[in-house]
N, CA and C atoms as a LAMMPS dump frame, in Angstrom:
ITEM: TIMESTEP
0
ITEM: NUMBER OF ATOMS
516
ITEM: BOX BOUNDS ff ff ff
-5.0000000000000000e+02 5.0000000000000000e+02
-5.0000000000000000e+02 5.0000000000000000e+02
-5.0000000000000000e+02 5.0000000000000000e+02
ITEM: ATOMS id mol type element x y z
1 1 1 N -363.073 -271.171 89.177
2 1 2 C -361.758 -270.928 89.74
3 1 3 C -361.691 -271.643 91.089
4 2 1 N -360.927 -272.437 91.171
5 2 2 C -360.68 -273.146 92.371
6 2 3 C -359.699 -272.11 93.444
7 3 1 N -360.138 -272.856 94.716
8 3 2 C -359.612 -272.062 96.201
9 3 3 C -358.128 -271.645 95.824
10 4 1 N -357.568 -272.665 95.311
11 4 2 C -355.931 -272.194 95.88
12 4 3 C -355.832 -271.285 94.77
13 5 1 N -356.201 -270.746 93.435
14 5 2 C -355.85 -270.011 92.221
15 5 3 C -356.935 -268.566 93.157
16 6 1 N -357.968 -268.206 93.537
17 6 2 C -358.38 -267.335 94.133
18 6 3 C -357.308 -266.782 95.332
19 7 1 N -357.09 -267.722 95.995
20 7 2 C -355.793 -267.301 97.2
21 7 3 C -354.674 -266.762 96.387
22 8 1 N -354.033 -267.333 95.095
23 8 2 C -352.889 -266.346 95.012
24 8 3 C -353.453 -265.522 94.084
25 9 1 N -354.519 -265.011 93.627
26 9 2 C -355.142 -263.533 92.817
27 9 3 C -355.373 -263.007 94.625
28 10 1 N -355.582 -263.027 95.615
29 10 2 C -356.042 -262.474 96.589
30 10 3 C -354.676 -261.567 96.737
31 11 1 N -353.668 -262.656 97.313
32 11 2 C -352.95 -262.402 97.615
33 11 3 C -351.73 -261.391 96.662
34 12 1 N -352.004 -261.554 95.492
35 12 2 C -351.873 -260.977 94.169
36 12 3 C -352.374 -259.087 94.571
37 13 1 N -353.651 -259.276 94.676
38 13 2 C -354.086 -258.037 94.631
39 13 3 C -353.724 -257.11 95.585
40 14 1 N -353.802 -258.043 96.925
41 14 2 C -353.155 -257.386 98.539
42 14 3 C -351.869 -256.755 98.181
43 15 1 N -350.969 -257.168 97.396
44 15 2 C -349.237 -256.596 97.422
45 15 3 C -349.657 -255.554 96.618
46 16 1 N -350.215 -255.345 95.707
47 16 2 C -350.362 -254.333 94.527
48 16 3 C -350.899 -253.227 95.133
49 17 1 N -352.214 -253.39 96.315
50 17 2 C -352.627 -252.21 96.67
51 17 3 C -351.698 -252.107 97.869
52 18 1 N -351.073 -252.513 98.215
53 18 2 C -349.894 -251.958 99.493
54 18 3 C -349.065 -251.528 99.005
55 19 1 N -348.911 -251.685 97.505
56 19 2 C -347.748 -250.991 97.175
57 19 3 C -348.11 -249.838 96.482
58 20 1 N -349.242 -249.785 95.775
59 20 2 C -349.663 -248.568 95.301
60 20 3 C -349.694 -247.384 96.471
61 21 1 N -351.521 -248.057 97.519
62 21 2 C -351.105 -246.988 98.921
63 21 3 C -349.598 -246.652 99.297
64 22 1 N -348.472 -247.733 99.349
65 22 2 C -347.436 -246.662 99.81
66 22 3 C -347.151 -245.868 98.683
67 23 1 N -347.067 -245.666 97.192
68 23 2 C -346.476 -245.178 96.653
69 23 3 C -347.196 -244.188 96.175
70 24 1 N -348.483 -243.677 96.411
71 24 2 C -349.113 -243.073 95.956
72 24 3 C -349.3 -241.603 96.742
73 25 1 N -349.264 -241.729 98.611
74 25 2 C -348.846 -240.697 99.131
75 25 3 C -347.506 -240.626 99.953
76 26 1 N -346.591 -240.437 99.286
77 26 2 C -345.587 -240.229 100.09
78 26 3 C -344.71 -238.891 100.817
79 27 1 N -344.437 -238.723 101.906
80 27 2 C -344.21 -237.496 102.219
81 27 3 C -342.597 -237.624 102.828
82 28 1 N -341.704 -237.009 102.454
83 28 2 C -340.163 -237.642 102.377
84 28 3 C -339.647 -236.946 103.622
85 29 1 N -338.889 -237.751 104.856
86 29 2 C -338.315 -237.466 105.849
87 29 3 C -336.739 -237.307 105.754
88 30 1 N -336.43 -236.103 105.094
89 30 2 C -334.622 -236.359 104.91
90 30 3 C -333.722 -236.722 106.1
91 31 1 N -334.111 -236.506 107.166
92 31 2 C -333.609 -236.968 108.157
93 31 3 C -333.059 -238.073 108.501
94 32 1 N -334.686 -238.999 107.944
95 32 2 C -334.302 -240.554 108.409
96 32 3 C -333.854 -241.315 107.258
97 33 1 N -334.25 -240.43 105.989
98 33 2 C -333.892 -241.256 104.41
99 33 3 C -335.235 -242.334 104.667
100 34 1 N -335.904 -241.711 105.176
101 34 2 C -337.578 -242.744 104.45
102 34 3 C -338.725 -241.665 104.455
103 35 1 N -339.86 -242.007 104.461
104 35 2 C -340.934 -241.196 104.067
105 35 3 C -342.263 -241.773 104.467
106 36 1 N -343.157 -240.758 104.889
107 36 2 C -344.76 -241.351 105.423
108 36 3 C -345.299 -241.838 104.329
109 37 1 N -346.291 -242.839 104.827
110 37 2 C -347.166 -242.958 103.107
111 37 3 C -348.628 -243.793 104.132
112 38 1 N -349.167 -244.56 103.58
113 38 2 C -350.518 -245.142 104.28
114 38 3 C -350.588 -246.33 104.021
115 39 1 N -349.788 -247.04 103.462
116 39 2 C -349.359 -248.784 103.096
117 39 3 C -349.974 -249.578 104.03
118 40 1 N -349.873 -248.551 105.35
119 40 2 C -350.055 -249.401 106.759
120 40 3 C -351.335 -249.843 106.805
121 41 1 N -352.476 -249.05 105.931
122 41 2 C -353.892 -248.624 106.314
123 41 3 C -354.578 -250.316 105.202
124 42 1 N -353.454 -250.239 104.134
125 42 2 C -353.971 -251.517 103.447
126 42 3 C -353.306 -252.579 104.163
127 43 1 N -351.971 -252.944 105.001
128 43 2 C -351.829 -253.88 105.455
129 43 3 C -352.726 -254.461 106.467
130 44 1 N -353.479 -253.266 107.383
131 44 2 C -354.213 -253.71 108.286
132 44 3 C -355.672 -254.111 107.759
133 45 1 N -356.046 -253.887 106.73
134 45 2 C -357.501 -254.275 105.836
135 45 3 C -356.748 -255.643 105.521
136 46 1 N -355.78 -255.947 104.812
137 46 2 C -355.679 -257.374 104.23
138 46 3 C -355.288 -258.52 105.467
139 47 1 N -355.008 -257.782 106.496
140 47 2 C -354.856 -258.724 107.805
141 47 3 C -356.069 -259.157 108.756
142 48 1 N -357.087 -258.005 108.766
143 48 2 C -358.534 -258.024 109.534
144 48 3 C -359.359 -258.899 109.055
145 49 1 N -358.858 -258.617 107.778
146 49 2 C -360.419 -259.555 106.605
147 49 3 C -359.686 -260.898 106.41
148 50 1 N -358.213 -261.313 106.1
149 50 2 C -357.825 -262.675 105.473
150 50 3 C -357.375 -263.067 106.437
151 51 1 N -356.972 -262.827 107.617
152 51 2 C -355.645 -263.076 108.128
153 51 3 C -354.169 -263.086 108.645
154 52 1 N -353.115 -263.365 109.396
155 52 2 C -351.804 -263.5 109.132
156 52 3 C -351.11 -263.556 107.808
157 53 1 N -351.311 -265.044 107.111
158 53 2 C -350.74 -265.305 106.324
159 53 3 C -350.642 -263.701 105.091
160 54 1 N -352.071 -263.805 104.261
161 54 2 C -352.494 -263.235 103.344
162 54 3 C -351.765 -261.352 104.272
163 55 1 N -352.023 -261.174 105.093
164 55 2 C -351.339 -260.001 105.706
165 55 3 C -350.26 -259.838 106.061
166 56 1 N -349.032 -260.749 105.963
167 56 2 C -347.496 -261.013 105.914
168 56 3 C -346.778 -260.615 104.685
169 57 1 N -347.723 -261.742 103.815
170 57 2 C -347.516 -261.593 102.491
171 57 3 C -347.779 -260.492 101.598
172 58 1 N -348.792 -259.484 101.972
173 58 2 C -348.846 -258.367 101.749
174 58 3 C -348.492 -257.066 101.798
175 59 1 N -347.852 -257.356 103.457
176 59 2 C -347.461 -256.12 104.03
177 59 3 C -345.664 -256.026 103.725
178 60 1 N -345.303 -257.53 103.6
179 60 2 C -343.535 -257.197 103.53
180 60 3 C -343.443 -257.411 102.392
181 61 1 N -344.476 -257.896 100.883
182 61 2 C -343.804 -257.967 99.844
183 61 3 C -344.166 -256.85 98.842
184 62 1 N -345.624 -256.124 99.145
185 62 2 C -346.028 -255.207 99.271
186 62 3 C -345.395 -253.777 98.981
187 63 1 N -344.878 -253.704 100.563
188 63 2 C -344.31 -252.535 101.059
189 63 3 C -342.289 -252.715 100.558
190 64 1 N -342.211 -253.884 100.494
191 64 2 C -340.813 -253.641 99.81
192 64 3 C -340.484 -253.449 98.214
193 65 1 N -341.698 -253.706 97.584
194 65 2 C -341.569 -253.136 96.263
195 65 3 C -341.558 -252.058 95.935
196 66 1 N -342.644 -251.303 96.809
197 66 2 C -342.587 -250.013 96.812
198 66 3 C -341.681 -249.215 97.373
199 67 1 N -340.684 -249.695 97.972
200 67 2 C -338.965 -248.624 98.521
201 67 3 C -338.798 -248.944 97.122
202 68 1 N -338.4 -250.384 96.323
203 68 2 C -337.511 -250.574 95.268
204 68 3 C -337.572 -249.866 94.064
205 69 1 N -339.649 -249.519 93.947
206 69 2 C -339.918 -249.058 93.329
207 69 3 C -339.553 -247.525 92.876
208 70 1 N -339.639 -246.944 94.35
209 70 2 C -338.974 -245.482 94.902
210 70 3 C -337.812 -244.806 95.039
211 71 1 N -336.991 -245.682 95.182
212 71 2 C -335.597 -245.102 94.817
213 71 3 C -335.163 -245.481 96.716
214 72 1 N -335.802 -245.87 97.368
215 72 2 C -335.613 -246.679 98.971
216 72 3 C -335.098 -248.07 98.653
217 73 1 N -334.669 -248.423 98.038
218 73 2 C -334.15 -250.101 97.798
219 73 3 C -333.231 -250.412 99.437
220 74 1 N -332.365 -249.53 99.701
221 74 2 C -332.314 -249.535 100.758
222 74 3 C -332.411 -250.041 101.947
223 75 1 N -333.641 -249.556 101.868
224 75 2 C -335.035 -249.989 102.912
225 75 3 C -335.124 -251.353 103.167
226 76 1 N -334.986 -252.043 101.756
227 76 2 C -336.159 -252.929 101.285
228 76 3 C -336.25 -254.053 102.091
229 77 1 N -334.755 -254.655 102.556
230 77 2 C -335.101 -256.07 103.01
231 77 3 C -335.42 -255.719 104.494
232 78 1 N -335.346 -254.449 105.19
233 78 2 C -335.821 -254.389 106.748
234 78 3 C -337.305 -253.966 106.486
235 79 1 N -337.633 -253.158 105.408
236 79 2 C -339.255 -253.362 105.339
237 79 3 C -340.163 -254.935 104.785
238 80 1 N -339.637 -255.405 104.147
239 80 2 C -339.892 -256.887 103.919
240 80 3 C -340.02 -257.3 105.172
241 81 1 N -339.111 -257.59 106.571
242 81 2 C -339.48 -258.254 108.132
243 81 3 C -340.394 -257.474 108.46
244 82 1 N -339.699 -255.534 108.29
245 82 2 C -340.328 -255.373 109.638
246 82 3 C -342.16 -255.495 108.947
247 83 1 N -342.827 -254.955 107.84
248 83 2 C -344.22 -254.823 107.475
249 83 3 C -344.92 -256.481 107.482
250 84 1 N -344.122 -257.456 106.523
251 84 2 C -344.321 -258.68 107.06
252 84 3 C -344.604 -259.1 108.217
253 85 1 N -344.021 -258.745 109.593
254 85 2 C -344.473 -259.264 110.579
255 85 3 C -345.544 -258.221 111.461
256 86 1 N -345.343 -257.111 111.014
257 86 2 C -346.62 -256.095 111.633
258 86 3 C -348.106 -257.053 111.518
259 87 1 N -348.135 -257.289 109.896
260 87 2 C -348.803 -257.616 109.161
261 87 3 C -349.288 -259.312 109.707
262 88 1 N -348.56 -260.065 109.642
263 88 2 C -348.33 -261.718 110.545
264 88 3 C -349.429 -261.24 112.031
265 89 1 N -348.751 -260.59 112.519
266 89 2 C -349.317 -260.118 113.878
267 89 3 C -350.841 -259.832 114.345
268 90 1 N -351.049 -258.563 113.464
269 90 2 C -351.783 -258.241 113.118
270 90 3 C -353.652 -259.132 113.016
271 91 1 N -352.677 -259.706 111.863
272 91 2 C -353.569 -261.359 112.138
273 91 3 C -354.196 -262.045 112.77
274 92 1 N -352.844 -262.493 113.218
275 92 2 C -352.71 -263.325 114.453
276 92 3 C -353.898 -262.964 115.779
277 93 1 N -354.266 -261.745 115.821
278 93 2 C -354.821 -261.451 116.869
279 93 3 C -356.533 -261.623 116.471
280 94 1 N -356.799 -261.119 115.329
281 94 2 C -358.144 -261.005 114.965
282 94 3 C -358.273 -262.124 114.604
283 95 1 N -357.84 -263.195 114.177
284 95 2 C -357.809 -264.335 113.325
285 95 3 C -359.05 -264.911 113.266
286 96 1 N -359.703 -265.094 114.839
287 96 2 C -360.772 -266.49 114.719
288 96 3 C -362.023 -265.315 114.666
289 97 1 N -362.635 -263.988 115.402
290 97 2 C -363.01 -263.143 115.053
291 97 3 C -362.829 -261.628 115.467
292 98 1 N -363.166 -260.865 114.927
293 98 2 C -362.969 -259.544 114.907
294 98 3 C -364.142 -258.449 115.356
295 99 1 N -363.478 -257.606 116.188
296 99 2 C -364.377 -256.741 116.676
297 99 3 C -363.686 -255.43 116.833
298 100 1 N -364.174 -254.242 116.985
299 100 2 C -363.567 -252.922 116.949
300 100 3 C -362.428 -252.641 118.016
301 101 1 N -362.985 -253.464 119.278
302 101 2 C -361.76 -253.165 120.228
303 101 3 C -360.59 -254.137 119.821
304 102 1 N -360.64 -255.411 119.725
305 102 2 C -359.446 -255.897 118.938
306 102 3 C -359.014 -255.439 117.891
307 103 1 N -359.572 -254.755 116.969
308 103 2 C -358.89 -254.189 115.645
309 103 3 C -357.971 -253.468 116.16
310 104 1 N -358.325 -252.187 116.986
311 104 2 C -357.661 -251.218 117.447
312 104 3 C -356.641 -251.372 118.347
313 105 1 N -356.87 -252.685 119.116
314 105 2 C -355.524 -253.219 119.707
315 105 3 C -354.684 -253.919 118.769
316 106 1 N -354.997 -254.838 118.123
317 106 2 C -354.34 -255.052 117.135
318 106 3 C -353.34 -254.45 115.937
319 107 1 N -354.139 -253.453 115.685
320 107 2 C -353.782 -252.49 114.828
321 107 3 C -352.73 -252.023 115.382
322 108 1 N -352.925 -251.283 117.071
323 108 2 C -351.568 -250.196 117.459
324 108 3 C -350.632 -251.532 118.129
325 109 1 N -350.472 -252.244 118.092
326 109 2 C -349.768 -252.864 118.448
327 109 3 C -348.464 -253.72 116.933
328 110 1 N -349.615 -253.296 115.859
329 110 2 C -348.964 -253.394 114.399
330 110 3 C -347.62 -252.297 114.318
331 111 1 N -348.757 -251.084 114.564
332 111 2 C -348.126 -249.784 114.582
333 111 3 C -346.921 -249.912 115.549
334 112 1 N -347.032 -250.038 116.828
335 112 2 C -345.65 -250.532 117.529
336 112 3 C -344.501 -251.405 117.125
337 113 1 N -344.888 -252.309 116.383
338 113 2 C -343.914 -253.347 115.418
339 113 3 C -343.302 -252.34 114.701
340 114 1 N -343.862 -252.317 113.551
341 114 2 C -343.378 -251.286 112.649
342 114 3 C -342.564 -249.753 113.313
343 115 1 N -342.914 -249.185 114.274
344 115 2 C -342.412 -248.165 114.654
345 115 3 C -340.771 -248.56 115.463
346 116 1 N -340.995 -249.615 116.211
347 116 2 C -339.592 -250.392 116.713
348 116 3 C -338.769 -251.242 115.595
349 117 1 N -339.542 -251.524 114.879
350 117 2 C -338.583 -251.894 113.941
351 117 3 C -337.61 -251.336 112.754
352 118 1 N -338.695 -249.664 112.983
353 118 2 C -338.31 -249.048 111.552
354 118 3 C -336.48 -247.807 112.401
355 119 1 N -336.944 -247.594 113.549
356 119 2 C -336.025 -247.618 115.113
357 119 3 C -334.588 -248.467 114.671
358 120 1 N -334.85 -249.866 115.249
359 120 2 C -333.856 -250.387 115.195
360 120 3 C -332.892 -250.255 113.734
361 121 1 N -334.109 -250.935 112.495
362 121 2 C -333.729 -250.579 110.883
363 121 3 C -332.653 -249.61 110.571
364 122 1 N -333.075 -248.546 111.484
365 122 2 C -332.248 -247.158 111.046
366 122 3 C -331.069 -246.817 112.085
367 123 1 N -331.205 -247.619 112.918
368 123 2 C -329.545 -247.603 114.031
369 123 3 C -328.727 -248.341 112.874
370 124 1 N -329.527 -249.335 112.636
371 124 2 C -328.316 -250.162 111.781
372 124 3 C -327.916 -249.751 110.556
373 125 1 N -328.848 -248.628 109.307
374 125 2 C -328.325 -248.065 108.321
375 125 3 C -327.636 -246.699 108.598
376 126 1 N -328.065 -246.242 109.484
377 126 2 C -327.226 -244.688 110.139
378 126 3 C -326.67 -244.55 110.967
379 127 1 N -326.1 -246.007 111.885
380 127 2 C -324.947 -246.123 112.745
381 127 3 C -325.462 -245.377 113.906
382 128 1 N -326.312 -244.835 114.124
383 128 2 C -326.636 -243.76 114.898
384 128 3 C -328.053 -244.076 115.739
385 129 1 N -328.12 -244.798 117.113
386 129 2 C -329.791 -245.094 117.927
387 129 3 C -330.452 -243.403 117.814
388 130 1 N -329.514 -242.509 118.206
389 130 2 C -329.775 -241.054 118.069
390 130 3 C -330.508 -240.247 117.101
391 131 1 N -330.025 -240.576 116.009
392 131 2 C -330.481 -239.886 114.604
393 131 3 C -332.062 -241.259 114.254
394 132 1 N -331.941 -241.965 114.286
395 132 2 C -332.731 -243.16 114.058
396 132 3 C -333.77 -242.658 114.701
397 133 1 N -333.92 -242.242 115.998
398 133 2 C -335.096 -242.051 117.122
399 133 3 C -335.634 -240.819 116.067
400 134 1 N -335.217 -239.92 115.234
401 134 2 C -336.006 -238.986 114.465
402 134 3 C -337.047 -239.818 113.861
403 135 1 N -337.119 -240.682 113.708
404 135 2 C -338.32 -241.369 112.892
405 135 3 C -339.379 -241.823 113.797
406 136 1 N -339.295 -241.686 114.932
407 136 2 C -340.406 -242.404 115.539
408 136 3 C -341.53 -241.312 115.577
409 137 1 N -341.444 -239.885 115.432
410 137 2 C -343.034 -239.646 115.582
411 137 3 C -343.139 -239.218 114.126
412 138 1 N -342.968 -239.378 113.133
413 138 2 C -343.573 -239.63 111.716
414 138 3 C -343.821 -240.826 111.714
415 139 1 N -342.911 -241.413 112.311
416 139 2 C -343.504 -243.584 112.432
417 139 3 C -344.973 -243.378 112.716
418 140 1 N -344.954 -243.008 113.811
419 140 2 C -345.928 -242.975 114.894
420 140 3 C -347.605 -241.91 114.388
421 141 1 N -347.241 -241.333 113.61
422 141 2 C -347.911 -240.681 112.92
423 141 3 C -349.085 -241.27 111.661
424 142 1 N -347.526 -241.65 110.873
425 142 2 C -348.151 -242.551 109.528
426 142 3 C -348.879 -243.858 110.337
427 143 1 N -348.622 -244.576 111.437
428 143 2 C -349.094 -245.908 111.685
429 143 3 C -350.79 -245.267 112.727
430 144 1 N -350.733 -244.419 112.91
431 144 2 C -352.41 -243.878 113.433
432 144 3 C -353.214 -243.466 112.414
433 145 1 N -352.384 -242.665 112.076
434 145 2 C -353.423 -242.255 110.361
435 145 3 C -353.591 -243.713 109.512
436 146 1 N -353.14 -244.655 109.384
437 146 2 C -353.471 -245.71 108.82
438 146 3 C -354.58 -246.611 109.671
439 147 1 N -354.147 -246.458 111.12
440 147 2 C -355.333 -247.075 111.897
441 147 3 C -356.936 -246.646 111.542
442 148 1 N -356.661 -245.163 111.696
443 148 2 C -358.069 -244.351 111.221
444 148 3 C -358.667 -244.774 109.766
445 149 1 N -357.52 -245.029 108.877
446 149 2 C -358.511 -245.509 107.615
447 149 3 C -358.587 -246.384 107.538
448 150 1 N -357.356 -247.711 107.931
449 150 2 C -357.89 -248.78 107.372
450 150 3 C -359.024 -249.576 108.422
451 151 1 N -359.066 -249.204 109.441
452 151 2 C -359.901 -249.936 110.438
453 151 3 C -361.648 -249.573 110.473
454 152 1 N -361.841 -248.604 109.628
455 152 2 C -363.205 -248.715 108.97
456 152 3 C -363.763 -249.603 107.875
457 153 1 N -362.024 -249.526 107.142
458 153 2 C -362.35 -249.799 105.83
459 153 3 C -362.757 -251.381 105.865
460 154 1 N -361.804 -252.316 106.634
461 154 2 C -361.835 -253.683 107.016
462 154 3 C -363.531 -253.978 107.727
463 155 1 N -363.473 -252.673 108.705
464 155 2 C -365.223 -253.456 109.391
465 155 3 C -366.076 -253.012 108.048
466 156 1 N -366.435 -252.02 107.131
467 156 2 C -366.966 -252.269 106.146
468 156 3 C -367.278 -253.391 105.201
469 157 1 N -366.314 -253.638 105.023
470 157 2 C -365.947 -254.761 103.792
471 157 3 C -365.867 -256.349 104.732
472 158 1 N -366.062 -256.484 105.922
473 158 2 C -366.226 -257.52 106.507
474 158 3 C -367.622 -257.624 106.626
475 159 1 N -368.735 -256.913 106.458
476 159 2 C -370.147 -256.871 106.113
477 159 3 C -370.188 -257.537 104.95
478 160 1 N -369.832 -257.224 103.457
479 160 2 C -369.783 -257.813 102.377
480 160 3 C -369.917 -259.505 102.08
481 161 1 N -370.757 -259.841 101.549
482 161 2 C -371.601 -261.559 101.284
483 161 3 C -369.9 -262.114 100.604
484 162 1 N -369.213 -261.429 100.041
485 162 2 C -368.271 -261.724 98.687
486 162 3 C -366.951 -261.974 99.663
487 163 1 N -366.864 -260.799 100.124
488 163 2 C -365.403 -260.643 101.059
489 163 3 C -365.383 -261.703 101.959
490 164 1 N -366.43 -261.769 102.91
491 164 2 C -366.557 -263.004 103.702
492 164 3 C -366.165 -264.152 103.106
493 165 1 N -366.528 -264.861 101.576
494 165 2 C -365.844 -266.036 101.127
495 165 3 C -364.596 -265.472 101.25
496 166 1 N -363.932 -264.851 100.895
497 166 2 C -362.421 -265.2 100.594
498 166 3 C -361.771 -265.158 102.008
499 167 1 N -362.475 -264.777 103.298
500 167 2 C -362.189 -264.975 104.612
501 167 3 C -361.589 -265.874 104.863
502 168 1 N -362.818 -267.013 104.52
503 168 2 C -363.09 -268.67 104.529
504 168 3 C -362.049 -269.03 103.848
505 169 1 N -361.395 -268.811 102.467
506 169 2 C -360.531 -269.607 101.616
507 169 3 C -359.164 -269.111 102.307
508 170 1 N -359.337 -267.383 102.706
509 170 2 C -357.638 -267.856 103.499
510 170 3 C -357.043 -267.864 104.715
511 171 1 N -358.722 -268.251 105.461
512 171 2 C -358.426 -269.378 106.824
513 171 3 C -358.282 -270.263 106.794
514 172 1 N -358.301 -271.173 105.509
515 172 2 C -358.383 -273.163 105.372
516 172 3 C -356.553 -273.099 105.096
């Protein structure tokens, strides 16, 4: 199997488990018309270990299947930017290498994307900056509890002889 057919099974697999993790625990906020889940915890594993790219592509195409999937369609095209670029970001920071204190800056600074974006998202579907601000400490919630799991899970699996190649294939 050549590099570029491994990159899109990578990238293949990254959306599937971001969309499963979100869809698998979800806890429903009637307030804001969205819901906690841990999507965040796989966007930040597919961003630590591959990258921006492979973590863009995961986190906004990912996480918007799973509103569409859910009955959030809604959602979908402000979770497509806003998880996409958590995810881009994310990246961006660990890119050349990674260590626990950058993860964790990295990470809450993901979590800040996503939490301002999911903010703004909801002024603009509920007309309301007021009612919208209800989401920020379930935002704020779901995006720490995802820090806590996925930021083991990434330094784990960045030990791995296997994981490390596909590092390499989607840094070139």
């Amino acid at each position: 199997m050549n590099n570029k057919t491994k990159l899109i099974v990578l990238n293949g697999l990254m959306i599937a488990l971001v969309c499963i993790a979100t869809m698998v625990i979800q806890i429903p906020i009637p307030m804001t018309e969205g819901y906690v889940n841990i999507g965040d915890s796989i966007i930040f594993v597919a961003s630590i270990l591959f990258g921006p790219i492979p973590g863009m592509i995961a986190g906004g195409l990912g996480s918007a299947l799973a509103d569409i999937l859910t009955g959030y369609s809604h959602w979908a095209l402000f979770t497509l930017l806003i998880k996409g670029f958590e995810g881009y970001v994310v990246g961006i920071i660990v890119r050349k290498n990674t260590n626990l204190v950058k993860n964790i800056l990295a990470t809450l600074l993901g979590v800040l994307i996503m939490v301002s974006g999911y903010l703004l998202a909801g002024t603009f579907l509920q007309g309301s900056f007021i009612i919208s601000l209800g989401s920020v400490p379930s935002n704020t919630i779901q995006g720490i509890v995802s820090m806590v799991i996925g930021i083991p899970i990434a330094s784990y699996l960045l030990t791995v002889k296997y994981v490390k190649s596909f590092k390499q294939i989607s840094s070139n």
